[in-house]
N, C-alpha and C positions, 0 to 999 in steps of 0.2 A: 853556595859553593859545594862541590863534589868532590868528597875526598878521594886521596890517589889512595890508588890498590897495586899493592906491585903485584903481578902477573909470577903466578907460581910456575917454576919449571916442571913438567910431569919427569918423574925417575925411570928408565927404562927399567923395565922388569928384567928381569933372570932367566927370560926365557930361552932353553938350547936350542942352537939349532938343528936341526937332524940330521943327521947323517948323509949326504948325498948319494954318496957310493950303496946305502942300503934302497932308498928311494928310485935309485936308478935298476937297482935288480930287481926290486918289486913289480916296478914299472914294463921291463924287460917278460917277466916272467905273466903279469896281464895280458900284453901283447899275446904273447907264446897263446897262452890256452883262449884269447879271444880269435886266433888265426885258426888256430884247430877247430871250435867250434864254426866258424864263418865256409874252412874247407869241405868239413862234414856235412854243414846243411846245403852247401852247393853240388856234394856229390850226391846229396837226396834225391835233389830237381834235375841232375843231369841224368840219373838212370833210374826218375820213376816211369813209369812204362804209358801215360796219362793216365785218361781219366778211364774208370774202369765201369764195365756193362753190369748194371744193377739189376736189368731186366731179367734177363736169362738164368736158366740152373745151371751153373757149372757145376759137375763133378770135382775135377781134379784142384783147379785154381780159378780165379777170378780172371775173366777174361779181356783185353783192354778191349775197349768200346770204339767203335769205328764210326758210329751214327748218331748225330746228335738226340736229344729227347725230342724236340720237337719237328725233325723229322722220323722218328722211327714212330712219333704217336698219330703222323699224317699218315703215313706207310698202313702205320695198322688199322688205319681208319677205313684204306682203300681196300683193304684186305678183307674187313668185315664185311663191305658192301660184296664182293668179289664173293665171298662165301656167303652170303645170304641169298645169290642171285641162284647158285647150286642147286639152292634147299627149296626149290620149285617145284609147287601142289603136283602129283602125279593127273588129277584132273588135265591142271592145266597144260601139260604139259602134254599128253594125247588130242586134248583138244587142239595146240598150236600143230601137232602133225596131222593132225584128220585137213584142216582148214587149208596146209601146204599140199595136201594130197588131192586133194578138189580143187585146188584152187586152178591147176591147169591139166588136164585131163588127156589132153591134147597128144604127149609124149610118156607114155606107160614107162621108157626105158628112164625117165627121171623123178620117176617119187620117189625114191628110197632120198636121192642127191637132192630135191626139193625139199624133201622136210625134217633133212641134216642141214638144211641150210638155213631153213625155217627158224630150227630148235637155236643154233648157232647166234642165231641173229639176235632170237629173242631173251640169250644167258647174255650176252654182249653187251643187252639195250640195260638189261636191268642192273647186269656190274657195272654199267657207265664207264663202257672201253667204247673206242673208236674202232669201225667196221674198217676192216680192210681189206684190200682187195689184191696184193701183193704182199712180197716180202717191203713191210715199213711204208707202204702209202696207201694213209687213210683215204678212205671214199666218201666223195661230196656228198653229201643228201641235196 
């Protein structure tokens, strides 16, 4: 047999309750400075100017960036090619005009325009630009 056990009542404690009216202004005043900060960091993002040009020296200020990285490191890629085609041997470069100058004999009033067109041709082939033959249409090879 199992004995009965009476079932103890627990005693509410003493605990106060707090204040409403104080909890309610605290509350109130959270509010307050979490709207403040939320306005300020949205007025960050609405007048930061973006993302800013790392590459360049500015003098005065930092300048915003207009180019992304990975086109401005395509850009400077075609750029180096463009300038290395410049830096062309003075050899070679008499020799592509002797070559334009002989090569048609035929009209004396066009070797100067033969082998400006020679030299032209051959800065063109090596910056890897398209020949062109007008204002914006390239020529077929």
């Amino acid at each position: 047999m199992v004995p009965k056990v009476t079932p103890k009542v627990a005693q509410p404690s003493a605990e106060v309750a707090p204040d409403t009216s104080a909890i309610e202004q605290e509350r109130e005043e959270f509010l307050k400075q979490f709207k403040s900060q939320l306005m300020e960091a949205h007025t960050e993002v609405v007048n930061a100017s973006g993302t800013v040009c790392q590459v360049g020296e500015h003098r005065d200020a930092a300048a915003p960036a207009e180019v992304c990285k990975a086109c401005y490191e395509r850009l400077q890629e075609r750029l180096d090619v463009c300038e290395a085609a410049l830096h062309i041997d003075l050899k070679e470069a008499a020799q592509i005009i002797y070559d334009a100058v002989w090569a048609d004999p035929s009209d004396p009033s066009k070797t100067y325009q033969n082998a400006a067109n020679a030299m032209l041709t051959e800065l063109r082939k090596r910056a890897g630009l398209n020949s062109v033959m007008g204002p914006f249409q390239p020529l077929s090879d």
